[in-house]
PyMOL Python script that loads the backbone (N, CA, C, O; Angstrom):
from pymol import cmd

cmd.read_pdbstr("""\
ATOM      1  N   UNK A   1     -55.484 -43.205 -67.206  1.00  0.00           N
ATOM      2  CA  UNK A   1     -55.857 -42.081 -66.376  1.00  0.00           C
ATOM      3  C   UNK A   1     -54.699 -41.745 -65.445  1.00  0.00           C
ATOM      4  O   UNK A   1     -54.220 -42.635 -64.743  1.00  0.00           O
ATOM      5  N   UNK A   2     -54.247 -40.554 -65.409  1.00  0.00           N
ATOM      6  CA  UNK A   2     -53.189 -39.899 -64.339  1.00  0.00           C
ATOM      7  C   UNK A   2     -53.766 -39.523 -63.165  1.00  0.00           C
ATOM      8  O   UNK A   2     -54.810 -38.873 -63.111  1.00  0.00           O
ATOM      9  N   UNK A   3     -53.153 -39.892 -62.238  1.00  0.00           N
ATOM     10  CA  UNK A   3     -53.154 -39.628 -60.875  1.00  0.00           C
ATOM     11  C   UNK A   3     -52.366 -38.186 -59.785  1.00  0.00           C
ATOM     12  O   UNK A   3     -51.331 -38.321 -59.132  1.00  0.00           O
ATOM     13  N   UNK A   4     -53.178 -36.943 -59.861  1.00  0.00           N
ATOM     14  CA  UNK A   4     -52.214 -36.519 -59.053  1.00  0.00           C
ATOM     15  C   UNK A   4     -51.600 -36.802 -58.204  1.00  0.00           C
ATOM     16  O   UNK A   4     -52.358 -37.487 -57.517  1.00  0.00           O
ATOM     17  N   UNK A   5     -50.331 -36.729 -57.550  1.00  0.00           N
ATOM     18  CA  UNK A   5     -49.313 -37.212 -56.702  1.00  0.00           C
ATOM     19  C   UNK A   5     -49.398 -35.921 -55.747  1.00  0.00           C
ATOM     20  O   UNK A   5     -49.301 -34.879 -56.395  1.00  0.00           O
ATOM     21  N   UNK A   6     -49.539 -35.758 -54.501  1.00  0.00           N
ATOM     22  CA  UNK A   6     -48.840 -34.977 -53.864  1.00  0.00           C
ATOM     23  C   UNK A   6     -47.314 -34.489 -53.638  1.00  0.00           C
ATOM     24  O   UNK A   6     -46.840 -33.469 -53.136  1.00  0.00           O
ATOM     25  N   UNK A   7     -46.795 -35.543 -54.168  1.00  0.00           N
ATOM     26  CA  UNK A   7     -45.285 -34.917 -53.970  1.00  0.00           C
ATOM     27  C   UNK A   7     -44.845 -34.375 -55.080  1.00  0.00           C
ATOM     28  O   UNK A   7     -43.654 -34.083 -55.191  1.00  0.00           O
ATOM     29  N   UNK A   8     -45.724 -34.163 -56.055  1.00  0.00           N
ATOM     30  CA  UNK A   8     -45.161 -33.009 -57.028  1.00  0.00           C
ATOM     31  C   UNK A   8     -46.012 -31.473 -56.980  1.00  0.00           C
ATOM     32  O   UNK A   8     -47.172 -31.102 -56.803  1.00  0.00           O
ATOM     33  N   UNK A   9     -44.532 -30.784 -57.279  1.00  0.00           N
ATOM     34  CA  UNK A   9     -45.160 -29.804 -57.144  1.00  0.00           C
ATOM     35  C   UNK A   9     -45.948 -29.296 -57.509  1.00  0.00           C
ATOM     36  O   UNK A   9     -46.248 -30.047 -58.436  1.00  0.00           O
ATOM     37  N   UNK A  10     -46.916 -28.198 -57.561  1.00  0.00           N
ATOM     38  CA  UNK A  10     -48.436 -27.852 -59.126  1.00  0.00           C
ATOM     39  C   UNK A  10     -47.794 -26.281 -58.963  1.00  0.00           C
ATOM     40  O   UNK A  10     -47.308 -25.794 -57.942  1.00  0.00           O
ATOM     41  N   UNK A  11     -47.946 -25.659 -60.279  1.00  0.00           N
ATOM     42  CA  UNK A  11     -47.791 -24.293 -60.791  1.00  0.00           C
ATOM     43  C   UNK A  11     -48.128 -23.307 -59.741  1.00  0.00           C
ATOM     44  O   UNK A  11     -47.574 -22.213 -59.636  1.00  0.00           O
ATOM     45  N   UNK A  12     -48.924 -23.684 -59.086  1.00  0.00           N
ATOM     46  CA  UNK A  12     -49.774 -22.942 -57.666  1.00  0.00           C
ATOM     47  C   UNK A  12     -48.551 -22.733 -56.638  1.00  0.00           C
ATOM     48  O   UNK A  12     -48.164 -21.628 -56.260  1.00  0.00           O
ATOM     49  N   UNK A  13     -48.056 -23.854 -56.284  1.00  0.00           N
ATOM     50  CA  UNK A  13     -47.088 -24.087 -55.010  1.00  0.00           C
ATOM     51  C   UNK A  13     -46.006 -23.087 -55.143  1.00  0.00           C
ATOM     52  O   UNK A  13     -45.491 -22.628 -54.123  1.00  0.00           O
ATOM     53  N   UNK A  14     -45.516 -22.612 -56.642  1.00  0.00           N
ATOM     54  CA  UNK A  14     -44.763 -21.831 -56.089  1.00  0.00           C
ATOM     55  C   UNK A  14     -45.084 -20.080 -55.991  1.00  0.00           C
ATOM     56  O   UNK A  14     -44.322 -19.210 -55.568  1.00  0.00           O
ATOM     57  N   UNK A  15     -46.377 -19.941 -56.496  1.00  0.00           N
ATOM     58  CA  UNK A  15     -47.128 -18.314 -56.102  1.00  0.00           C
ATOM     59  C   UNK A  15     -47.483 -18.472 -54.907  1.00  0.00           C
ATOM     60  O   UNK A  15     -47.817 -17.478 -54.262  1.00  0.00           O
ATOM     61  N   UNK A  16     -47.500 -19.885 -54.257  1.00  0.00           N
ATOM     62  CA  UNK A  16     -48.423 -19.641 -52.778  1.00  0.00           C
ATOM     63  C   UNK A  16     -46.649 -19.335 -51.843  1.00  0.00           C
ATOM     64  O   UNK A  16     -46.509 -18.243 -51.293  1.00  0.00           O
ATOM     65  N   UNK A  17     -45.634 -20.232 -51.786  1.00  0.00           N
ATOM     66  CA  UNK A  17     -44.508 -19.903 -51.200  1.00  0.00           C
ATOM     67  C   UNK A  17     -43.571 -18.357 -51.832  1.00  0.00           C
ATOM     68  O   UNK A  17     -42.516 -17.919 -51.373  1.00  0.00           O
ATOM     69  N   UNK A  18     -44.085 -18.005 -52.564  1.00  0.00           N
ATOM     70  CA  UNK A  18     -43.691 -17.119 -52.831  1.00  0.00           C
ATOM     71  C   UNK A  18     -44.392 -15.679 -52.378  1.00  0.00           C
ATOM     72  O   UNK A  18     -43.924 -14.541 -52.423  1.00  0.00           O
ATOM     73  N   UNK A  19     -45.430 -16.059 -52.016  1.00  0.00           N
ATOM     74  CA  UNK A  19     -46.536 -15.049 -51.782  1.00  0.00           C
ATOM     75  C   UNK A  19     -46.803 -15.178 -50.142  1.00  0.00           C
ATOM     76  O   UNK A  19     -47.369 -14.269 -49.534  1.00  0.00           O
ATOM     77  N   UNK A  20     -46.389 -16.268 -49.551  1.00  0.00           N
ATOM     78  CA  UNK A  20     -45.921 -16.289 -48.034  1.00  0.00           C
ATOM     79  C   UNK A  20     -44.216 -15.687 -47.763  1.00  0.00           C
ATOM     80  O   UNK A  20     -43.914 -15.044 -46.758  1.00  0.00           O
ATOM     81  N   UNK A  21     -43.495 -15.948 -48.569  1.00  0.00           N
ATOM     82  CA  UNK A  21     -42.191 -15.016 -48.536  1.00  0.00           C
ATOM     83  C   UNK A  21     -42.080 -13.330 -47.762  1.00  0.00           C
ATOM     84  O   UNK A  21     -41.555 -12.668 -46.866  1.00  0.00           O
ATOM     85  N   UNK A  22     -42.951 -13.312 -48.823  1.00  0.00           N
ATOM     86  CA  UNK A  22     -43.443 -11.685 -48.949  1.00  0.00           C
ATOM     87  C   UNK A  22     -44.254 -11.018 -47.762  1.00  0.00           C
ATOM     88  O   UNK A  22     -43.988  -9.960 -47.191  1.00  0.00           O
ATOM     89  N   UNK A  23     -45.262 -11.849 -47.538  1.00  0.00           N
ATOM     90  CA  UNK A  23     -46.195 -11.462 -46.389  1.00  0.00           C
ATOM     91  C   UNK A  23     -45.354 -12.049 -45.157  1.00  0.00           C
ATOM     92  O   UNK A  23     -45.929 -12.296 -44.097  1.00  0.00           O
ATOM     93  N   UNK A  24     -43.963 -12.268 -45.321  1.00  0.00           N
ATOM     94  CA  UNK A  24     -43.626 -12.542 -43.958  1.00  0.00           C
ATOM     95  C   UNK A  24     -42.693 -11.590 -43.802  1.00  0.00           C
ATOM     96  O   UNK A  24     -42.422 -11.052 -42.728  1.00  0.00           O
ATOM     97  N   UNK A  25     -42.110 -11.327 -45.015  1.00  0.00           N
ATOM     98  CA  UNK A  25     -41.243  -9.613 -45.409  1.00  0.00           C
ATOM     99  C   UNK A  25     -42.226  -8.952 -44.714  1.00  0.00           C
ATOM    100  O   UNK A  25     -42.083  -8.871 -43.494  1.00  0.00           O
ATOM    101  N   UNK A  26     -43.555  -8.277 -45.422  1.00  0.00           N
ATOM    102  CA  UNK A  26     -44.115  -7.153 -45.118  1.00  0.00           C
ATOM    103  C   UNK A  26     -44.482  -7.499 -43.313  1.00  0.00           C
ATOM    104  O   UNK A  26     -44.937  -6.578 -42.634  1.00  0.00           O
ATOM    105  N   UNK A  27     -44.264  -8.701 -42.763  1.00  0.00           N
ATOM    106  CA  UNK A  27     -44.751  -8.826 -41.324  1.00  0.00           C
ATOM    107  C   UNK A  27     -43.344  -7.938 -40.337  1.00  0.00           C
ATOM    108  O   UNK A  27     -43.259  -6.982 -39.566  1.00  0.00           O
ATOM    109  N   UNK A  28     -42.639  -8.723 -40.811  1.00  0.00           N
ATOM    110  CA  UNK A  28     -41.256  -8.021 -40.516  1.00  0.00           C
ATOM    111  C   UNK A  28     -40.731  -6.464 -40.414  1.00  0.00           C
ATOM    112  O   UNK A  28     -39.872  -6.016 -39.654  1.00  0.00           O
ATOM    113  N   UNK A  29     -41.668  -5.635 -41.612  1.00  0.00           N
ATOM    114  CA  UNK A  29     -40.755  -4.439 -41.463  1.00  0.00           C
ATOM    115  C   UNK A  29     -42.042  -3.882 -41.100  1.00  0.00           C
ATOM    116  O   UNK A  29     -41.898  -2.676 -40.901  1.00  0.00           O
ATOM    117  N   UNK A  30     -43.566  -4.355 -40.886  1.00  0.00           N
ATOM    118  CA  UNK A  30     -44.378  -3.207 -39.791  1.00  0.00           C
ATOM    119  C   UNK A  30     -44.190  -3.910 -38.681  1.00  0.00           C
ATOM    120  O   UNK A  30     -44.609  -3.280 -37.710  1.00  0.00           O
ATOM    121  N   UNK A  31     -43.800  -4.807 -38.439  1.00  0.00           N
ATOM    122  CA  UNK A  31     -43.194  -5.148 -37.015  1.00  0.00           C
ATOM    123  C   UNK A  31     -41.844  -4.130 -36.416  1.00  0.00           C
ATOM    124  O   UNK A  31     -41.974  -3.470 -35.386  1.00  0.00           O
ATOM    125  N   UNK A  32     -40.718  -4.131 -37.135  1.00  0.00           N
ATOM    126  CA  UNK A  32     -40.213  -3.050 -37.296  1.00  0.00           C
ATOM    127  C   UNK A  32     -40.410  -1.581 -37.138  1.00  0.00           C
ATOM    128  O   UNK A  32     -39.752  -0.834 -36.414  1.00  0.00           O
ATOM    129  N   UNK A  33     -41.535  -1.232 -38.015  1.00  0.00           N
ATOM    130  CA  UNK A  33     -41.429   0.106 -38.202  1.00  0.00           C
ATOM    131  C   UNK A  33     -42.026   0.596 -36.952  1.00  0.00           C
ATOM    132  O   UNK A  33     -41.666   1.676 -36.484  1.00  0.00           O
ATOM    133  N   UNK A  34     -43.309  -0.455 -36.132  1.00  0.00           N
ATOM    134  CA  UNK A  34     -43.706   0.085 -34.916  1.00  0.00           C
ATOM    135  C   UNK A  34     -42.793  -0.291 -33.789  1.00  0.00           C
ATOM    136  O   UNK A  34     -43.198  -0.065 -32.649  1.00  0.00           O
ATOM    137  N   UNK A  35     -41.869  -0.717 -33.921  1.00  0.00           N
ATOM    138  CA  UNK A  35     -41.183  -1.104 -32.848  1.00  0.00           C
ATOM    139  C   UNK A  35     -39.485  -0.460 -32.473  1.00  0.00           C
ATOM    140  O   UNK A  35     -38.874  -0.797 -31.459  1.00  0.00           O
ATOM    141  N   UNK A  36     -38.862   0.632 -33.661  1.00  0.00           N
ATOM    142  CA  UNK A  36     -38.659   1.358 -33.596  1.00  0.00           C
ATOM    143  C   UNK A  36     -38.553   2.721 -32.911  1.00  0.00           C
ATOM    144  O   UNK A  36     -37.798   3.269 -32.108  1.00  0.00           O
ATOM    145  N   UNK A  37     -39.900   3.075 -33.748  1.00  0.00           N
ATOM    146  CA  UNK A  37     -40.549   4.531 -32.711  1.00  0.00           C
ATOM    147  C   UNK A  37     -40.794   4.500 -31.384  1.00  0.00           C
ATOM    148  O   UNK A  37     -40.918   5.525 -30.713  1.00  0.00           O
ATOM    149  N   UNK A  38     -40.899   3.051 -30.813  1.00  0.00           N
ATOM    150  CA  UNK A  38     -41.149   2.446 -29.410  1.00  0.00           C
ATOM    151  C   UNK A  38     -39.673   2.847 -29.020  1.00  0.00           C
ATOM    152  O   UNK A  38     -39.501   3.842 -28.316  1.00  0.00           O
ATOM    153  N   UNK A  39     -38.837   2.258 -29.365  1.00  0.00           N
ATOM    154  CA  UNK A  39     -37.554   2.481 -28.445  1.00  0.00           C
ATOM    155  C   UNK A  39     -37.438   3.825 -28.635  1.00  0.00           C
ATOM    156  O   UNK A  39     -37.536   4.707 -27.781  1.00  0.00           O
ATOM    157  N   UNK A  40     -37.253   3.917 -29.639  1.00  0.00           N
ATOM    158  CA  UNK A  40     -36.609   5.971 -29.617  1.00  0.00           C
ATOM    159  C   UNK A  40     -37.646   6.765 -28.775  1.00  0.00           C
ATOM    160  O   UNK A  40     -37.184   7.746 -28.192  1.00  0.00           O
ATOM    161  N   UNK A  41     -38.936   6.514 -28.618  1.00  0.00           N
ATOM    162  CA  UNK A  41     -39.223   7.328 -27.946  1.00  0.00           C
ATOM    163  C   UNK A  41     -39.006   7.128 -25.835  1.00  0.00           C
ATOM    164  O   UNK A  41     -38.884   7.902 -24.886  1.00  0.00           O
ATOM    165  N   UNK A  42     -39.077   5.439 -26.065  1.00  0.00           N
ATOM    166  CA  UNK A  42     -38.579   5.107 -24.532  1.00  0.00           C
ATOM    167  C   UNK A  42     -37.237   5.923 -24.377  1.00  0.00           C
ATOM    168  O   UNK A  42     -36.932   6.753 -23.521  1.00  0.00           O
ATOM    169  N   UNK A  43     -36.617   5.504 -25.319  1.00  0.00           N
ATOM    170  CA  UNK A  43     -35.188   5.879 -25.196  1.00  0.00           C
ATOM    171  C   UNK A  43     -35.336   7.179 -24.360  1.00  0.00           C
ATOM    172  O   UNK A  43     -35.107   7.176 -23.150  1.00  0.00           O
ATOM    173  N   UNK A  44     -35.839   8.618 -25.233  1.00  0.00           N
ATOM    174  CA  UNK A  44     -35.910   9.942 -25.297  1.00  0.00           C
ATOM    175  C   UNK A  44     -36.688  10.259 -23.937  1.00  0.00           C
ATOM    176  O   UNK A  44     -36.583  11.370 -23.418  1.00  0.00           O
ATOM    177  N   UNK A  45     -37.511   9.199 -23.349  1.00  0.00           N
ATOM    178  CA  UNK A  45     -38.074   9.715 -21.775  1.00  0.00           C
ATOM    179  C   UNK A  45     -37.100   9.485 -20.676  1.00  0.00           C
ATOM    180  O   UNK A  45     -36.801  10.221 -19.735  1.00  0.00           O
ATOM    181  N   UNK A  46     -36.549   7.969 -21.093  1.00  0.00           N
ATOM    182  CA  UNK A  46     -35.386   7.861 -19.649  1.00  0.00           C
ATOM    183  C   UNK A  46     -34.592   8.902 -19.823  1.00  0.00           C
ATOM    184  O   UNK A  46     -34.591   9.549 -18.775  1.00  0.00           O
ATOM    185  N   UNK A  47     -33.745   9.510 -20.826  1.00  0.00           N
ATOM    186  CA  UNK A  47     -32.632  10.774 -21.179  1.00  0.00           C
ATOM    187  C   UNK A  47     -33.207  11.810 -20.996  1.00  0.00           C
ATOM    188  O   UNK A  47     -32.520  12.772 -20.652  1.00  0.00           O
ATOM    189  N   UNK A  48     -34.765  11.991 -21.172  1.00  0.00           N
ATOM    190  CA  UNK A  48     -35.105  13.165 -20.107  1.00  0.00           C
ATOM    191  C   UNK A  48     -35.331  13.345 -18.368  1.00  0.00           C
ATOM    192  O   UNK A  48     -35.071  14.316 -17.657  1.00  0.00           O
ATOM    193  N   UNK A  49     -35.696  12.507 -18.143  1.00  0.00           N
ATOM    194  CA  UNK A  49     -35.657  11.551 -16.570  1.00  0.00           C
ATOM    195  C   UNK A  49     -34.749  11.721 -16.155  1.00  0.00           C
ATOM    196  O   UNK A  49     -34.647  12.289 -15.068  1.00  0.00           O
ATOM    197  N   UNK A  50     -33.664  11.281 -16.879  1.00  0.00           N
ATOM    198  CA  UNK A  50     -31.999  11.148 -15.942  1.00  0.00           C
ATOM    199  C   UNK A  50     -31.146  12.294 -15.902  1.00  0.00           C
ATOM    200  O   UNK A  50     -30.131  12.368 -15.210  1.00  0.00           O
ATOM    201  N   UNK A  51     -31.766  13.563 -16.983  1.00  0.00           N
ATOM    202  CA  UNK A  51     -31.168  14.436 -17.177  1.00  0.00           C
ATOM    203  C   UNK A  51     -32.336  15.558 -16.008  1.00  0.00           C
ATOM    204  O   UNK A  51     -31.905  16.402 -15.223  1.00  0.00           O
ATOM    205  N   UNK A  52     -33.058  15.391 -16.116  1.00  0.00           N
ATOM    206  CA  UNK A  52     -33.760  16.015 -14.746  1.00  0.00           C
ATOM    207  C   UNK A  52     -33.556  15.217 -13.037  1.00  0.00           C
ATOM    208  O   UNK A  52     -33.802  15.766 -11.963  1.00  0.00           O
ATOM    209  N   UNK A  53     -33.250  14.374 -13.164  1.00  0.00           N
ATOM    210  CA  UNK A  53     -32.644  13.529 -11.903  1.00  0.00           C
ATOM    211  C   UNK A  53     -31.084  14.355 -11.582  1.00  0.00           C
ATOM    212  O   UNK A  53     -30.681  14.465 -10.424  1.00  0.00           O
ATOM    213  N   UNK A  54     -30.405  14.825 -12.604  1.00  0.00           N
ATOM    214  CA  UNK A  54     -29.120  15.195 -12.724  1.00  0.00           C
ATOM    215  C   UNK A  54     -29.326  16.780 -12.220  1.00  0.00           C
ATOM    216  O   UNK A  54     -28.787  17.354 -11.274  1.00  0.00           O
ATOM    217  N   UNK A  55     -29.994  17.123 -12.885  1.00  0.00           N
ATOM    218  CA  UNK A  55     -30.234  18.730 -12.560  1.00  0.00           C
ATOM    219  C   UNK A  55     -30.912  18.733 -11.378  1.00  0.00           C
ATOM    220  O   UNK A  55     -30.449  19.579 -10.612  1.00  0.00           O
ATOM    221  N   UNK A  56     -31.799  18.137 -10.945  1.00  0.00           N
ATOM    222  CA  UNK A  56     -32.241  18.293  -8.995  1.00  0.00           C
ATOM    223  C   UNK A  56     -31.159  17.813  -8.464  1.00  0.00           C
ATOM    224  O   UNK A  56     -31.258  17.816  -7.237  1.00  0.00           O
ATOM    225  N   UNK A  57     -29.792  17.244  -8.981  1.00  0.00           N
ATOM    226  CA  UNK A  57     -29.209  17.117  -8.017  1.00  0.00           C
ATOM    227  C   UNK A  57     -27.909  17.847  -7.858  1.00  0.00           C
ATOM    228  O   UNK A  57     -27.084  17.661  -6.964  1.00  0.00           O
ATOM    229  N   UNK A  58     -27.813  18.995  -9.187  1.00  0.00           N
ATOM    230  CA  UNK A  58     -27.232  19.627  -8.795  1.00  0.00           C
ATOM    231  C   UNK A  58     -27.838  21.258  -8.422  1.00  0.00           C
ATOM    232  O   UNK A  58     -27.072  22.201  -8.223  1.00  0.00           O
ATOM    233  N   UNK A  59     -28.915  21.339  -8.388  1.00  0.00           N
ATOM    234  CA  UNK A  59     -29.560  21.954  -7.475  1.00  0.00           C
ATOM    235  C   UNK A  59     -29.502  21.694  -5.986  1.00  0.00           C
ATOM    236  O   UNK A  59     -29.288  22.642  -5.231  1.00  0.00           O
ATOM    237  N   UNK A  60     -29.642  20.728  -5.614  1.00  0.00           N
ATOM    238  CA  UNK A  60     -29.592  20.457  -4.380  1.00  0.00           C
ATOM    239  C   UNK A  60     -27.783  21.103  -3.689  1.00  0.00           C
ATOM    240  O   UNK A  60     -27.508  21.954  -2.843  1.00  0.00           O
ATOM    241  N   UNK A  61     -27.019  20.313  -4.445  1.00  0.00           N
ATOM    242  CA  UNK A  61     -25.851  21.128  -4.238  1.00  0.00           C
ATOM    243  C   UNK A  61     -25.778  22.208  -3.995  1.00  0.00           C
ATOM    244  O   UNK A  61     -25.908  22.660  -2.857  1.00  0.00           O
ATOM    245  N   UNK A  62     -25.575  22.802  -4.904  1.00  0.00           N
ATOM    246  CA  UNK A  62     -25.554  24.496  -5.186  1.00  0.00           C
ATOM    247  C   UNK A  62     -26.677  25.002  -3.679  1.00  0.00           C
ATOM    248  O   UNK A  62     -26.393  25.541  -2.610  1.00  0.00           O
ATOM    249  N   UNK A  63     -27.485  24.702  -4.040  1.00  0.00           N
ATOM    250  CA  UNK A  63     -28.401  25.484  -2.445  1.00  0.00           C
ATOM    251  C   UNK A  63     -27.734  24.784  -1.959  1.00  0.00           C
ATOM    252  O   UNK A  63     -27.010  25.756  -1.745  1.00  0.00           O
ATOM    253  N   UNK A  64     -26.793  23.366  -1.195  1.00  0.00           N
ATOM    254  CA  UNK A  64     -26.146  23.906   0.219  1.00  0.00           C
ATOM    255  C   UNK A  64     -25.113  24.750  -0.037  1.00  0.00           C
ATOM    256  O   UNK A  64     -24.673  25.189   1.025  1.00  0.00           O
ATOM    257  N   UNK A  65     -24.653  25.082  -0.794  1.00  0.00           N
ATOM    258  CA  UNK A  65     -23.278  25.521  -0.751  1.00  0.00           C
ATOM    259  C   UNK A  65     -24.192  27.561  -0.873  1.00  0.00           C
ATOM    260  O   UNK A  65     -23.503  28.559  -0.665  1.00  0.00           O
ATOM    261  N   UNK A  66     -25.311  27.624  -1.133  1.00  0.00           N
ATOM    262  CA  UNK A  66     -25.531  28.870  -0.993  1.00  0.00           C
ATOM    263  C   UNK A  66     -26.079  28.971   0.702  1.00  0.00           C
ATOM    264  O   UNK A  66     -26.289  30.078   1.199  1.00  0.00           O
ATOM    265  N   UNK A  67     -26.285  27.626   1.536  1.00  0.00           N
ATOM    266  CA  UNK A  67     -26.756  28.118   2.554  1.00  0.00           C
ATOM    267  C   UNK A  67     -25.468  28.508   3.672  1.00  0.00           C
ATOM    268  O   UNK A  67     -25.399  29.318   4.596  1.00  0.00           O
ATOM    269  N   UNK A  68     -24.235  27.232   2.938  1.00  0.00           N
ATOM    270  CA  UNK A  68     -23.071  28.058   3.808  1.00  0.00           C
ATOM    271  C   UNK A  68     -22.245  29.199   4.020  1.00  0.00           C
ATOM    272  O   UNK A  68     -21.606  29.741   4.922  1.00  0.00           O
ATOM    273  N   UNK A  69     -22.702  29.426   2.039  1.00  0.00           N
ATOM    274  CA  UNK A  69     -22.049  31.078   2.716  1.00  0.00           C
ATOM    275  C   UNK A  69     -22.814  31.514   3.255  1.00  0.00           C
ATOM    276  O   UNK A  69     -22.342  31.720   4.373  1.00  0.00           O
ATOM    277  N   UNK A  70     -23.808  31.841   3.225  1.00  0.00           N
ATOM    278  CA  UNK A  70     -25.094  32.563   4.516  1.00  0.00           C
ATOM    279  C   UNK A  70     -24.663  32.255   5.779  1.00  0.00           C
ATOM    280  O   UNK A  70     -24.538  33.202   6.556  1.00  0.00           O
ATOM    281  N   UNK A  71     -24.347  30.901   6.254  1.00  0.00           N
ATOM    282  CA  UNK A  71     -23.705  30.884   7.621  1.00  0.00           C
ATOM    283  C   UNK A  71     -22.842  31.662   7.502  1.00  0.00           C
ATOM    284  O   UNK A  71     -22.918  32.730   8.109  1.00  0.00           O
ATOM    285  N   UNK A  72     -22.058  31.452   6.915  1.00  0.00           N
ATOM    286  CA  UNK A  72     -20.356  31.822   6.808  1.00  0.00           C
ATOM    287  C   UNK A  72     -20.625  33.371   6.935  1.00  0.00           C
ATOM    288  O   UNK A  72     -20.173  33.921   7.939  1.00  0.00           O
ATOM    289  N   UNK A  73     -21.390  34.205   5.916  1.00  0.00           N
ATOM    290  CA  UNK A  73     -21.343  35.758   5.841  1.00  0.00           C
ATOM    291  C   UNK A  73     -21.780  36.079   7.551  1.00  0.00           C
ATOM    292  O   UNK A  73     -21.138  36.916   8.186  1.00  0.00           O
ATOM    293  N   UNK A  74     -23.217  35.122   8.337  1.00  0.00           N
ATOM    294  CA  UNK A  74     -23.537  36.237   8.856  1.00  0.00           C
ATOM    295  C   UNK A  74     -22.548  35.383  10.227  1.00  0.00           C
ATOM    296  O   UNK A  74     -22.781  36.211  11.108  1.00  0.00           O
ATOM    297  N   UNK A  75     -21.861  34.570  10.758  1.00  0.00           N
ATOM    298  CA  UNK A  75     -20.883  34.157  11.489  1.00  0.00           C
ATOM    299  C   UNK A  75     -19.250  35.469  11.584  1.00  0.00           C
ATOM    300  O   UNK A  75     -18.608  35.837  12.567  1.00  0.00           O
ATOM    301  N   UNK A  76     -19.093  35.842  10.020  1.00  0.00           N
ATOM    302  CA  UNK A  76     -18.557  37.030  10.077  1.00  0.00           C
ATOM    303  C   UNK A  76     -18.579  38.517  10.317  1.00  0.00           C
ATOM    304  O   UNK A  76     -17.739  39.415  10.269  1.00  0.00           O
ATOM    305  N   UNK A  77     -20.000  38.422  10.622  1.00  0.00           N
ATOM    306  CA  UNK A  77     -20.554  39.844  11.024  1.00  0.00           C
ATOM    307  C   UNK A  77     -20.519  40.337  12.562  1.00  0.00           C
ATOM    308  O   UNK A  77     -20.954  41.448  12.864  1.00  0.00           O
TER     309      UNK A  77
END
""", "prot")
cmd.dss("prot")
cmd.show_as("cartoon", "prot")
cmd.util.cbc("prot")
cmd.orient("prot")
């Protein structure tokens, strides 16, 4: 009578490591694929943020420099 051995391998062992391969592939690229669209879209709010941080501040400029000529015009009058 034969004895299975655990330390050999059975026909099974290698569809089961082979079939964990895979499901650790497919874990990988929807890990990926949602984690992606995460940055690009973080990305795309700070670059709108900083680009409206940029423009109030050159707004802010521009109106002083429109309030000095207003001094300036009516100082010349």
């Amino acid at each position: 009578m034969q004895s299975n051995s655990s330390t050999q391998p059975t026909p099974n062992s290698q569809y089961i490591d082979s079939r964990m391969q895979t499901d650790s592939s497919v874990n990988i690229f929807i890990g990926y694929s949602i984690l992606i669209p995460m940055i690009v879209f973080l990305g795309f709010n700070l670059y709108k943020k900083h680009r409206a941080a940029v423009f109030c501040q050159q707004v802010a400029s521009l109106e002083k420099l429109w309030h000095l000529n207003i001094k300036k015009e009516l100082e010349e009058k």
